[in-house]
C-alpha positions in Angstrom: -63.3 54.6 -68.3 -62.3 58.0 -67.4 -63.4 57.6 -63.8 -62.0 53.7 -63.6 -58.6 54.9 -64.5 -58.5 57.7 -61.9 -60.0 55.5 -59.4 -56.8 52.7 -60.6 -54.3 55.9 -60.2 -55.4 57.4 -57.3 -55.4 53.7 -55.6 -51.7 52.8 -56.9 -50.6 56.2 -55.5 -52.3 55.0 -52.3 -50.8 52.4 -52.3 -46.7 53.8 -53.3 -47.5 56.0 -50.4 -48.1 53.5 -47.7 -45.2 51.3 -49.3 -43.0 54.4 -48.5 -44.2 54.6 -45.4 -43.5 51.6 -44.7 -40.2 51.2 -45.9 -39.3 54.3 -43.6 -40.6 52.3 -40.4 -38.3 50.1 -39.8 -35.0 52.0 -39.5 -36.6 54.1 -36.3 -37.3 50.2 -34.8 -33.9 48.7 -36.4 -32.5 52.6 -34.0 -34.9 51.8 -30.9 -33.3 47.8 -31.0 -29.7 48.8 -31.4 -29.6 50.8 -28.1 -30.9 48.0 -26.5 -28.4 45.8 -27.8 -25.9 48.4 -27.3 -27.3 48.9 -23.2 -27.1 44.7 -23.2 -23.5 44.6 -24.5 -21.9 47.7 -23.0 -21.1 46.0 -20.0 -19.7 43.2 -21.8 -16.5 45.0 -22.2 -17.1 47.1 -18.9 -17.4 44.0 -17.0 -13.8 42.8 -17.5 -13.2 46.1 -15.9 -15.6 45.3 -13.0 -14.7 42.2 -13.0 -10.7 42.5 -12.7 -10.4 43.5 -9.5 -12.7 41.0 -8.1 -10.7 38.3 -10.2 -7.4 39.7 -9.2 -8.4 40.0 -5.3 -9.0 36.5 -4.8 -5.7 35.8 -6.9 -4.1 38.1 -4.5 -5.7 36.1 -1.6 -4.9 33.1 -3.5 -0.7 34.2 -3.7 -0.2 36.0 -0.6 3.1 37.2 1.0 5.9 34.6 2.2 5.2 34.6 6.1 8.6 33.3 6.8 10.0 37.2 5.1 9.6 40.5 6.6 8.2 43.9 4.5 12.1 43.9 3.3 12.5 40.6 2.8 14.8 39.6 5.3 14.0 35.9 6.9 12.1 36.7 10.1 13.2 33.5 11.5 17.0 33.7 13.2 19.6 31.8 13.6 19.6 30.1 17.2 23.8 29.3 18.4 23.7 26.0 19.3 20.7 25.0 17.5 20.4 23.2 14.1 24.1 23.6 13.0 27.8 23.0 14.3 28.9 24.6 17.0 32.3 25.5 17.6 34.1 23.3 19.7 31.2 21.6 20.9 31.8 17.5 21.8 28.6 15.1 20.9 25.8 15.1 18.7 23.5 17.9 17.5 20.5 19.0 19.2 18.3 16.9 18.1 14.4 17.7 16.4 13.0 14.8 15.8 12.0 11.6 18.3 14.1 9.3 16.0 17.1 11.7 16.3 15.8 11.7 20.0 16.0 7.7 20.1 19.5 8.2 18.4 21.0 10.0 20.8 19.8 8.2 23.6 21.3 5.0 22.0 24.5 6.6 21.7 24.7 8.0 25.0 23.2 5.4 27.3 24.4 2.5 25.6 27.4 3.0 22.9 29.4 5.3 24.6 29.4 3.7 28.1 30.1 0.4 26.5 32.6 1.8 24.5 34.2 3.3 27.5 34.1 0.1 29.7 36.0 -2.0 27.0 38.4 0.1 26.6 39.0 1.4 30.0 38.9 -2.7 30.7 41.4 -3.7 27.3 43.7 -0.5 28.5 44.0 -2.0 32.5 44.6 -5.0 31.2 47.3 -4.5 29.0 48.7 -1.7 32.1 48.7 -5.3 34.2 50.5 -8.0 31.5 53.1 -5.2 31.2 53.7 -4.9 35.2 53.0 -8.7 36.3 55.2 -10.2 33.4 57.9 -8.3 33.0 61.5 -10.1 33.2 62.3 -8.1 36.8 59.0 -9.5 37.9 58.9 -12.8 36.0 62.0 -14.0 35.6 60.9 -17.4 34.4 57.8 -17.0 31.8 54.8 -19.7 32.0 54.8 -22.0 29.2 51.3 -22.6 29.1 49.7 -22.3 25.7 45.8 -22.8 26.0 43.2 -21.8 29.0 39.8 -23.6 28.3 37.7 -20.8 30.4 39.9 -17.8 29.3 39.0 -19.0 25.7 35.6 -18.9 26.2 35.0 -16.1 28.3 36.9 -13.9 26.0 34.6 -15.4 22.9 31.2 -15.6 24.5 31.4 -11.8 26.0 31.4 -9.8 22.8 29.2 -12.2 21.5 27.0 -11.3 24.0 28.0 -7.7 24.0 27.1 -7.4 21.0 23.6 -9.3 20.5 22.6 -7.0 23.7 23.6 -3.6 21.2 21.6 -5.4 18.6 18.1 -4.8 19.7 18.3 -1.4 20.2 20.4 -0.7 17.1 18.0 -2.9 15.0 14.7 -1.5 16.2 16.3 2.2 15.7 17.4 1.2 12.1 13.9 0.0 11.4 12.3 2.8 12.8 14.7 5.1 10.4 12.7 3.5 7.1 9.4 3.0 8.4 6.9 4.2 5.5 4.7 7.4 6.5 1.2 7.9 7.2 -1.0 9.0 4.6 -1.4 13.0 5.4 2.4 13.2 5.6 3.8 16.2 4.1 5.9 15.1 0.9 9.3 16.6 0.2 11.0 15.7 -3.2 14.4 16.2 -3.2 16.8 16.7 -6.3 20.4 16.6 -6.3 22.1 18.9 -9.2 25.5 19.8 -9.5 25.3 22.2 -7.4 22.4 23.0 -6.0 19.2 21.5 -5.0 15.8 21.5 -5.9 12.8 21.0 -3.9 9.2 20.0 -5.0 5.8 19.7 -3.3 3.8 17.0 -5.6 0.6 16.9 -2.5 0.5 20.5 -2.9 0.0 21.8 -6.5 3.5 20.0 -7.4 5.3 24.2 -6.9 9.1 23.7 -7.3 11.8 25.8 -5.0 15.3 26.0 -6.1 18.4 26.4 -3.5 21.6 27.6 -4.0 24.2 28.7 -2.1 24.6 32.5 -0.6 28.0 33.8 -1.5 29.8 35.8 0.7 29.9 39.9 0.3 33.4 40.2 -1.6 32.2 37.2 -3.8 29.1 38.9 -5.5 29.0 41.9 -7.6 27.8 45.2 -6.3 23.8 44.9 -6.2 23.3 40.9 -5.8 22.3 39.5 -2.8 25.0 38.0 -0.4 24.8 36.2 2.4 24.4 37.8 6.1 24.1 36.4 9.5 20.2 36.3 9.6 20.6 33.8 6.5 22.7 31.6 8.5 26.1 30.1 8.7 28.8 30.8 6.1 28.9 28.1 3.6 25.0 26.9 5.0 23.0 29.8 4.2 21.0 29.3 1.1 18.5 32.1 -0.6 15.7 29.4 -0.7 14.6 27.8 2.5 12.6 25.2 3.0 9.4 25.6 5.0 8.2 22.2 6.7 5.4 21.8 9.5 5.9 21.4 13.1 4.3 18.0 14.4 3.5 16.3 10.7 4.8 13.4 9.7 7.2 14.2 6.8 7.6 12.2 3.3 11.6 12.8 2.5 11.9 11.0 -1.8 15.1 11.6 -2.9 17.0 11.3 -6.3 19.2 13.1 -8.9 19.5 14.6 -12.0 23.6 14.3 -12.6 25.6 12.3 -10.0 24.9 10.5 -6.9 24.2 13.3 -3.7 23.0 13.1 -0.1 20.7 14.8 1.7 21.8 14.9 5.5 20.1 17.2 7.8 21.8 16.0 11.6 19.6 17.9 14.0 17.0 15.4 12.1 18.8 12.0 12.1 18.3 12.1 8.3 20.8 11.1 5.6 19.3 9.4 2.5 21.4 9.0 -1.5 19.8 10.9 -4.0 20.7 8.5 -7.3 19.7 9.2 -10.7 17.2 7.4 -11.9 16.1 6.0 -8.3 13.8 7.1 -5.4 14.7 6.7 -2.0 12.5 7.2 0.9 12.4 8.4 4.4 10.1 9.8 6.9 10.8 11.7 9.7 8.6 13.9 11.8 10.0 17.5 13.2 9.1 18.6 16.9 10.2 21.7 17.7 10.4 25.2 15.6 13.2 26.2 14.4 16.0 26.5 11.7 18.0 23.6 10.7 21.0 23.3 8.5 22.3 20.6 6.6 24.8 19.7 3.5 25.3 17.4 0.7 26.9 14.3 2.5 27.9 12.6 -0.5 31.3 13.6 -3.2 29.8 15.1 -6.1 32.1 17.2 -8.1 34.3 20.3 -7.5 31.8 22.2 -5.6 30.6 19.7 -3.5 31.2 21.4 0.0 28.4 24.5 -1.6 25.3 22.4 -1.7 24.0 23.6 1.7 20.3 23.1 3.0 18.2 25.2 4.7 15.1 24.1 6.9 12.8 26.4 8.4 10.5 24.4 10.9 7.7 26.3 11.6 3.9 25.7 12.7 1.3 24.3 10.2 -0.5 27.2 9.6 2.5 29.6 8.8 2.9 26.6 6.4 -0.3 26.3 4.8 0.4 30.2 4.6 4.0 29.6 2.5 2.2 27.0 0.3 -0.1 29.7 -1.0 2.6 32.3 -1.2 4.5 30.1 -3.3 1.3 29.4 -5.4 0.6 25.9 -4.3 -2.5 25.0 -2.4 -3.1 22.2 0.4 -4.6 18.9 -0.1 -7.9 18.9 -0.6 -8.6 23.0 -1.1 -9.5 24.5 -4.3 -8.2 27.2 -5.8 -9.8 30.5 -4.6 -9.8 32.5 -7.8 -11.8 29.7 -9.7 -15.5 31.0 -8.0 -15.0 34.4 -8.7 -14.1 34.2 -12.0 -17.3 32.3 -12.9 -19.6 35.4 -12.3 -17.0 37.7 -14.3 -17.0 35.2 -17.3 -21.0 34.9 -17.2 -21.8 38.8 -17.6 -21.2 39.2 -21.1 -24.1 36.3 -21.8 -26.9 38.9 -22.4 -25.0 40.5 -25.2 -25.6 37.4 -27.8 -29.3 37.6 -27.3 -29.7 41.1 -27.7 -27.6 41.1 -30.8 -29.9 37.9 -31.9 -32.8 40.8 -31.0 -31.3 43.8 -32.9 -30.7 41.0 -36.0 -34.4 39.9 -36.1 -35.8 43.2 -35.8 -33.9 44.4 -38.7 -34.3 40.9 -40.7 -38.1 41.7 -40.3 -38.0 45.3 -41.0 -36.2 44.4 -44.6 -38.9 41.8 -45.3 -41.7 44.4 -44.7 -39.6 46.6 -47.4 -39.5 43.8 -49.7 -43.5 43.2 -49.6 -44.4 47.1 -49.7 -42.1 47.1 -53.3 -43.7 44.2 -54.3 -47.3 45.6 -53.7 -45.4 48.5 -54.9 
Protein backbone atom coordinates (compact mmCIF):
# COMPACT_ATOMS: atom_id res chain seq x y z
CA UNK A 1 0.00 0.00 0.00
CA UNK A 2 3.01 1.81 1.00
CA UNK A 3 4.60 1.52 -2.48
CA UNK A 4 0.91 2.09 -4.37
CA UNK A 5 0.65 5.33 -2.63
CA UNK A 6 4.16 6.54 -3.61
CA UNK A 7 3.78 5.23 -6.93
CA UNK A 8 -0.08 7.44 -6.99
CA UNK A 9 2.13 10.59 -5.53
CA UNK A 10 4.96 10.49 -7.44
CA UNK A 11 2.55 10.15 -10.75
CA UNK A 12 0.20 13.13 -9.62
CA UNK A 13 3.45 15.22 -9.16
CA UNK A 14 4.27 14.01 -12.71
CA UNK A 15 1.60 14.96 -13.75
CA UNK A 16 1.27 18.97 -11.78
CA UNK A 17 4.63 19.26 -13.33
CA UNK A 18 3.88 18.75 -17.01
CA UNK A 19 0.45 20.76 -16.31
CA UNK A 20 2.85 23.69 -15.38
CA UNK A 21 4.70 23.19 -18.04
CA UNK A 22 2.25 23.39 -20.12
CA UNK A 23 0.45 26.23 -18.94
CA UNK A 24 3.89 28.20 -19.36
CA UNK A 25 3.95 27.23 -23.17
CA UNK A 26 1.60 29.18 -24.58
CA UNK A 27 2.50 32.73 -23.55
CA UNK A 28 6.14 32.33 -25.48
CA UNK A 29 3.62 31.19 -28.78
CA UNK A 30 0.74 33.77 -27.79
CA UNK A 31 4.69 36.46 -27.83
CA UNK A 32 6.03 34.65 -31.13
CA UNK A 33 2.19 35.38 -32.85
CA UNK A 34 1.85 38.89 -31.66
CA UNK A 35 4.92 40.11 -33.61
CA UNK A 36 3.61 38.64 -36.43
CA UNK A 37 0.44 40.35 -36.10
CA UNK A 38 2.19 43.35 -35.05
CA UNK A 39 4.84 43.00 -38.56
CA UNK A 40 1.15 42.34 -40.54
CA UNK A 41 -0.48 45.49 -39.07
CA UNK A 42 2.38 47.96 -38.73
CA UNK A 43 2.00 48.98 -42.12
CA UNK A 44 -1.56 49.43 -41.80
CA UNK A 45 -1.07 52.79 -40.25
CA UNK A 46 2.31 53.32 -42.15
CA UNK A 47 0.58 52.77 -45.39
CA UNK A 48 -1.62 55.89 -45.12
CA UNK A 49 1.71 57.47 -44.86
CA UNK A 50 2.93 55.70 -48.06
CA UNK A 51 0.04 55.91 -49.40
CA UNK A 52 -0.71 59.84 -49.19
CA UNK A 53 1.46 60.98 -51.47
CA UNK A 54 0.57 58.60 -54.13
CA UNK A 55 -3.16 59.53 -53.38
CA UNK A 56 -2.46 63.16 -53.24
CA UNK A 57 -0.21 63.16 -56.57
CA UNK A 58 -2.79 61.98 -58.77
CA UNK A 59 -5.24 64.52 -56.91
CA UNK A 60 -2.69 67.04 -57.72
CA UNK A 61 -2.70 65.77 -61.45
CA UNK A 62 -6.32 65.45 -61.09
CA UNK A 63 -6.68 69.65 -59.99
CA UNK A 64 -3.86 71.22 -61.83
CA UNK A 65 -3.06 74.90 -62.32
CA UNK A 66 -5.60 77.37 -64.29
CA UNK A 67 -3.65 77.53 -67.73
CA UNK A 68 -5.42 80.65 -68.68
CA UNK A 69 -3.18 82.38 -65.18
CA UNK A 70 0.33 83.01 -64.97
CA UNK A 71 2.71 81.90 -61.67
CA UNK A 72 1.17 85.36 -60.21
CA UNK A 73 -1.99 84.97 -61.33
CA UNK A 74 -2.39 87.49 -63.76
CA UNK A 75 -4.67 86.35 -67.05
CA UNK A 76 -2.05 85.34 -69.64
CA UNK A 77 -4.46 86.09 -72.25
CA UNK A 78 -4.59 90.15 -73.31
CA UNK A 79 -6.79 92.37 -74.27
CA UNK A 80 -6.67 92.82 -78.24
CA UNK A 81 -8.02 96.85 -79.30
CA UNK A 82 -10.41 96.36 -81.67
CA UNK A 83 -11.21 92.89 -80.84
CA UNK A 84 -14.20 91.44 -78.74
CA UNK A 85 -15.30 94.83 -77.25
CA UNK A 86 -16.26 98.55 -78.29
CA UNK A 87 -14.06 100.51 -79.82
CA UNK A 88 -13.97 104.04 -79.59
CA UNK A 89 -15.47 105.80 -82.23
CA UNK A 90 -15.57 102.95 -84.46
CA UNK A 91 -18.81 102.87 -87.03
CA UNK A 92 -20.39 99.18 -87.80
CA UNK A 93 -20.58 95.99 -86.12
CA UNK A 94 -18.03 94.09 -83.93
CA UNK A 95 -15.57 91.86 -85.20
CA UNK A 96 -17.22 89.12 -85.47
CA UNK A 97 -16.22 85.17 -83.96
CA UNK A 98 -18.58 83.11 -84.96
CA UNK A 99 -19.88 82.05 -88.72
CA UNK A 100 -23.43 83.11 -87.65
CA UNK A 101 -22.14 86.46 -86.48
CA UNK A 102 -20.15 86.07 -89.83
CA UNK A 103 -23.60 85.46 -91.81
CA UNK A 104 -24.81 88.51 -89.72
CA UNK A 105 -22.66 90.92 -90.84
CA UNK A 106 -22.62 89.92 -94.28
CA UNK A 107 -26.52 90.45 -94.22
CA UNK A 108 -26.24 93.73 -92.89
CA UNK A 109 -23.57 94.94 -95.13
CA UNK A 110 -24.43 93.44 -98.50
CA UNK A 111 -27.99 93.62 -98.31
CA UNK A 112 -29.53 96.00 -95.38
CA UNK A 113 -27.37 98.81 -95.57
CA UNK A 114 -27.23 99.16 -99.42
CA UNK A 115 -30.89 98.85 -99.56
CA UNK A 116 -31.30 101.05 -96.87
CA UNK A 117 -29.18 103.54 -98.62
CA UNK A 118 -30.89 103.30 -102.03
CA UNK A 119 -34.38 104.16 -100.52
CA UNK A 120 -33.44 106.77 -98.96
CA UNK A 121 -31.06 108.36 -101.25
CA UNK A 122 -34.16 107.52 -103.78
CA UNK A 123 -37.26 108.97 -101.12
CA UNK A 124 -34.61 112.13 -100.35
CA UNK A 125 -34.29 112.95 -104.54
CA UNK A 126 -37.55 112.65 -104.82
CA UNK A 127 -38.81 114.83 -102.41
CA UNK A 128 -35.48 117.42 -103.66
CA UNK A 129 -37.60 117.12 -107.16
CA UNK A 130 -41.61 117.78 -105.87
CA UNK A 131 -40.04 120.70 -104.08
CA UNK A 132 -38.23 122.21 -107.37
CA UNK A 133 -40.77 121.01 -110.21
CA UNK A 134 -43.98 122.20 -108.17
CA UNK A 135 -43.27 125.10 -106.67
CA UNK A 136 -45.70 128.25 -107.31
CA UNK A 137 -42.68 130.11 -109.44
CA UNK A 138 -42.52 126.91 -111.39
CA UNK A 139 -46.09 125.82 -111.27
CA UNK A 140 -48.16 128.37 -111.22
CA UNK A 141 -51.26 126.41 -111.90
CA UNK A 142 -51.25 122.97 -109.79
CA UNK A 143 -52.62 119.62 -111.58
CA UNK A 144 -55.79 118.54 -110.19
CA UNK A 145 -55.35 115.05 -110.72
CA UNK A 146 -56.13 112.91 -107.73
CA UNK A 147 -55.37 109.09 -108.63
CA UNK A 148 -52.48 107.48 -111.03
CA UNK A 149 -53.42 103.65 -111.63
CA UNK A 150 -49.45 102.72 -112.29
CA UNK A 151 -48.03 105.15 -109.73
CA UNK A 152 -50.35 103.29 -107.21
CA UNK A 153 -49.14 100.17 -107.92
CA UNK A 154 -45.60 100.65 -108.46
CA UNK A 155 -45.31 102.36 -105.24
CA UNK A 156 -47.32 99.19 -103.48
CA UNK A 157 -45.81 96.22 -105.30
CA UNK A 158 -41.97 97.59 -104.82
CA UNK A 159 -41.63 97.26 -101.02
CA UNK A 160 -43.61 94.37 -101.27
CA UNK A 161 -41.14 92.97 -103.24
CA UNK A 162 -38.41 94.67 -101.41
CA UNK A 163 -39.22 93.23 -98.74
CA UNK A 164 -40.05 89.39 -99.60
CA UNK A 165 -36.42 89.59 -101.38
CA UNK A 166 -34.89 90.65 -97.45
CA UNK A 167 -37.00 87.85 -96.21
CA UNK A 168 -35.06 84.88 -97.23
CA UNK A 169 -31.94 85.83 -96.02
CA UNK A 170 -33.27 87.31 -92.84
CA UNK A 171 -35.38 84.13 -92.23
CA UNK A 172 -32.73 81.53 -92.91
CA UNK A 173 -30.24 83.70 -90.57
CA UNK A 174 -33.01 83.81 -87.82
CA UNK A 175 -33.36 80.04 -88.11
CA UNK A 176 -29.90 79.36 -88.19
CA UNK A 177 -29.60 81.59 -84.73
CA UNK A 178 -31.90 78.64 -82.82
CA UNK A 179 -30.82 75.67 -84.50
CA UNK A 180 -30.44 72.88 -81.63
CA UNK A 181 -26.60 71.71 -81.14
CA UNK A 182 -24.88 68.61 -81.86
CA UNK A 183 -24.51 66.14 -79.37
CA UNK A 184 -20.61 66.70 -78.15
CA UNK A 185 -21.45 70.42 -77.84
CA UNK A 186 -19.90 72.09 -74.96
CA UNK A 187 -22.79 73.16 -72.47
CA UNK A 188 -22.83 76.56 -70.84
CA UNK A 189 -25.55 77.28 -68.11
CA UNK A 190 -26.01 80.62 -67.51
CA UNK A 191 -27.60 82.30 -64.40
CA UNK A 192 -28.76 85.76 -64.09
CA UNK A 193 -28.47 87.24 -60.26
CA UNK A 194 -28.81 90.61 -59.23
CA UNK A 195 -25.74 91.30 -59.94
CA UNK A 196 -23.64 89.06 -61.10
CA UNK A 197 -23.60 85.88 -63.01
CA UNK A 198 -23.09 82.39 -62.56
CA UNK A 199 -21.80 79.85 -64.83
CA UNK A 200 -22.13 75.97 -64.70
CA UNK A 201 -20.70 73.06 -66.61
CA UNK A 202 -23.41 70.13 -66.09
CA UNK A 203 -21.25 67.67 -69.16
CA UNK A 204 -18.37 68.30 -67.18
CA UNK A 205 -18.65 67.26 -63.41
CA UNK A 206 -21.57 70.04 -63.13
CA UNK A 207 -18.29 72.76 -61.43
CA UNK A 208 -19.94 76.11 -60.98
CA UNK A 209 -17.87 79.62 -61.71
CA UNK A 210 -19.18 82.78 -60.34
CA UNK A 211 -18.53 86.37 -62.03
CA UNK A 212 -18.64 89.61 -60.74
CA UNK A 213 -17.60 92.76 -61.63
CA UNK A 214 -13.82 94.19 -61.07
CA UNK A 215 -14.02 97.49 -59.38
CA UNK A 216 -11.86 100.15 -60.14
CA UNK A 217 -8.57 100.90 -57.83
CA UNK A 218 -10.09 103.90 -55.70
CA UNK A 219 -13.29 101.74 -55.29
CA UNK A 220 -11.74 98.73 -53.29
CA UNK A 221 -10.02 98.76 -50.01
CA UNK A 222 -6.34 98.57 -49.75
CA UNK A 223 -5.44 94.65 -50.31
CA UNK A 224 -8.56 93.53 -52.64
CA UNK A 225 -8.18 92.89 -56.01
CA UNK A 226 -9.09 95.73 -58.53
CA UNK A 227 -9.34 95.75 -61.84
CA UNK A 228 -6.27 96.49 -64.38
CA UNK A 229 -5.88 96.70 -68.02
CA UNK A 230 -4.88 92.99 -68.58
CA UNK A 231 -8.47 92.12 -67.03
CA UNK A 232 -10.06 94.11 -69.64
CA UNK A 233 -12.19 97.14 -70.15
CA UNK A 234 -13.48 99.28 -67.34
CA UNK A 235 -16.91 98.30 -66.43
CA UNK A 236 -16.27 94.62 -68.63
CA UNK A 237 -13.55 93.19 -66.74
CA UNK A 238 -14.80 90.45 -64.43
CA UNK A 239 -12.43 88.30 -61.83
CA UNK A 240 -14.06 85.03 -63.32
CA UNK A 241 -13.71 84.35 -66.98
CA UNK A 242 -15.11 82.00 -68.87
CA UNK A 243 -13.01 79.49 -70.72
CA UNK A 244 -14.83 77.99 -73.96
CA UNK A 245 -13.15 75.87 -76.83
CA UNK A 246 -12.08 77.07 -80.18
CA UNK A 247 -13.93 75.13 -83.07
CA UNK A 248 -16.82 73.24 -80.72
CA UNK A 249 -20.11 73.67 -81.12
CA UNK A 250 -21.41 75.43 -77.94
CA UNK A 251 -24.73 74.71 -75.89
CA UNK A 252 -25.69 78.45 -74.50
CA UNK A 253 -29.15 77.44 -71.53
CA UNK A 254 -30.02 80.46 -70.00
CA UNK A 255 -32.36 81.45 -66.94
CA UNK A 256 -32.53 83.38 -63.65
CA UNK A 257 -32.64 83.22 -60.13
CA UNK A 258 -34.34 86.96 -59.35
CA UNK A 259 -35.45 89.01 -62.39
CA UNK A 260 -35.43 88.71 -66.05
CA UNK A 261 -31.47 89.32 -67.59
CA UNK A 262 -29.75 88.91 -70.95
CA UNK A 263 -26.84 87.37 -71.89
CA UNK A 264 -25.34 89.31 -75.08
CA UNK A 265 -21.93 88.65 -76.16
CA UNK A 266 -21.82 90.81 -79.88
CA UNK A 267 -18.54 89.61 -81.29
CA UNK A 268 -20.72 86.24 -81.10
CA UNK A 269 -24.16 87.32 -82.54
CA UNK A 270 -25.56 86.05 -79.20
CA UNK A 271 -28.30 87.62 -77.06
CA UNK A 272 -30.66 85.15 -75.33
CA UNK A 273 -33.38 86.22 -71.76
CA UNK A 274 -32.46 84.52 -68.87
CA UNK A 275 -36.14 84.24 -67.05
CA UNK A 276 -36.76 82.67 -63.85
CA UNK A 277 -38.20 79.66 -63.90
CA UNK A 278 -37.42 79.05 -67.82
CA UNK A 279 -34.56 77.71 -70.09
CA UNK A 280 -33.66 79.24 -73.14
CA UNK A 281 -31.44 77.89 -75.61
CA UNK A 282 -28.85 78.81 -78.15
CA UNK A 283 -25.90 77.35 -79.86
CA UNK A 284 -23.21 79.07 -81.34
CA UNK A 285 -19.84 77.83 -82.31
CA UNK A 286 -16.53 80.18 -81.67
CA UNK A 287 -13.72 80.38 -84.49
CA UNK A 288 -11.02 82.17 -83.59
CA UNK A 289 -9.03 82.68 -80.06
CA UNK A 290 -9.47 85.27 -78.28
CA UNK A 291 -11.15 87.46 -75.45
CA UNK A 292 -14.64 88.57 -75.82
CA UNK A 293 -16.72 90.89 -73.72
CA UNK A 294 -20.23 91.17 -73.26
CA UNK A 295 -23.04 92.68 -70.73
CA UNK A 296 -26.30 92.10 -69.37
CA UNK A 297 -28.61 93.44 -72.21
CA UNK A 298 -31.69 93.37 -70.38
CA UNK A 299 -32.94 96.26 -67.18
CA UNK A 300 -32.52 94.51 -64.11
CA UNK A 301 -32.23 96.62 -61.11
CA UNK A 302 -29.92 99.54 -59.90
CA UNK A 303 -26.81 97.91 -60.94
CA UNK A 304 -27.64 96.78 -64.06
CA UNK A 305 -24.83 98.40 -66.23
CA UNK A 306 -22.15 95.98 -63.64
CA UNK A 307 -23.10 92.62 -64.87
CA UNK A 308 -20.24 92.32 -67.35
CA UNK A 309 -19.07 88.95 -69.11
CA UNK A 310 -15.89 87.71 -69.77
CA UNK A 311 -15.09 85.04 -72.52
CA UNK A 312 -11.78 83.61 -73.00
CA UNK A 313 -11.74 81.60 -76.38
CA UNK A 314 -9.07 79.38 -76.37
CA UNK A 315 -8.00 75.92 -77.96
CA UNK A 316 -9.63 72.60 -76.71
CA UNK A 317 -6.85 71.30 -74.96
CA UNK A 318 -6.05 74.54 -72.83
CA UNK A 319 -9.76 73.83 -72.14
CA UNK A 320 -9.78 70.36 -71.15
CA UNK A 321 -6.79 71.69 -69.04
CA UNK A 322 -9.17 74.63 -67.17
CA UNK A 323 -11.89 71.85 -66.70
CA UNK A 324 -9.43 69.96 -64.47
CA UNK A 325 -8.14 73.03 -62.74
CA UNK A 326 -11.46 73.90 -61.78
CA UNK A 327 -12.01 70.23 -60.59
CA UNK A 328 -14.42 69.16 -63.33
CA UNK A 329 -13.47 66.35 -65.69
CA UNK A 330 -14.42 65.83 -69.55
CA UNK A 331 -17.09 63.71 -70.87
CA UNK A 332 -16.35 60.36 -70.68
CA UNK A 333 -12.89 60.48 -68.44
CA UNK A 334 -12.77 59.19 -65.03
CA UNK A 335 -11.44 60.62 -62.29
CA UNK A 336 -7.64 60.02 -61.84
CA UNK A 337 -7.30 59.73 -58.12
CA UNK A 338 -10.05 56.83 -57.99
CA UNK A 339 -7.16 54.01 -59.24
CA UNK A 340 -4.66 54.97 -56.92
CA UNK A 341 -6.54 55.07 -54.09
CA UNK A 342 -7.72 51.42 -54.49
CA UNK A 343 -4.13 49.98 -53.73
CA UNK A 344 -3.74 52.52 -50.64
CA UNK A 345 -7.21 51.36 -49.26
CA UNK A 346 -6.30 47.50 -49.90
CA UNK A 347 -2.88 47.46 -47.75
CA UNK A 348 -4.24 47.36 -44.43
CA UNK A 349 -6.27 43.86 -45.43
CA UNK A 350 -3.56 41.53 -43.96
CA UNK A 351 -3.83 43.10 -40.61
CA UNK A 352 -7.49 41.34 -39.90
CA UNK A 353 -6.04 37.90 -40.57
CA UNK A 354 -3.14 38.22 -38.54
CA UNK A 355 -5.06 39.56 -35.66
CA UNK A 356 -7.67 36.47 -36.45
CA UNK A 357 -4.00 34.46 -36.19
CA UNK A 358 -2.68 36.07 -32.94
CA UNK A 359 -6.58 35.45 -31.47
CA UNK A 360 -6.58 31.63 -32.25
CA UNK A 361 -3.16 31.05 -31.11
CA UNK A 362 -4.00 32.44 -27.81
CA UNK A 363 -7.67 30.94 -27.78
CA UNK A 364 -5.84 27.54 -28.12
CA UNK A 365 -3.08 28.21 -25.75
CA UNK A 366 -5.93 29.00 -22.94
CA UNK A 367 -7.67 25.76 -23.80
CA UNK A 368 -4.37 23.72 -23.33
CA UNK A 369 -4.28 25.53 -19.74
CA UNK A 370 -7.79 24.61 -19.03
CA UNK A 371 -7.07 20.67 -19.84
CA UNK A 372 -3.53 20.62 -17.89
CA UNK A 373 -5.79 22.00 -14.53
CA UNK A 374 -8.25 19.69 -15.19
CA UNK A 375 -5.78 16.65 -15.49
CA UNK A 376 -4.30 18.75 -12.80
Amino acid sequence: MRKQGLTIFALAGALAIAGAATAQTPPPTAAAGAPAATQTTAPAPGAPGEGAPAAAAPAAAAKPADPTLDATGEPLLKVRPGIGQPTDRAIGIQHQATELGESAEWFHNVILLPVITIISLFVLGLLGWVVLRYRRGANPTPSKTSHNTVIEVIWTAAPVIILALIAIPSIRLLAAQYEPAPDNAVTLKAIGNQWYWTYEFPDHGGFSVTANLLKEKSEVPAGQRYRTDADGPRLLAVDNRIVLPVGVPIRLITTANDVIHSWAMPAFWVKLDAVPGRLNEKSFTIKEPGLYFGQCSELCGARHAYMPIAVEAVAPDVFARWVASKGGTMPGAAPAAAPAATPAAAAPAPAPAAADAATSNQTEAGAATGNAATES
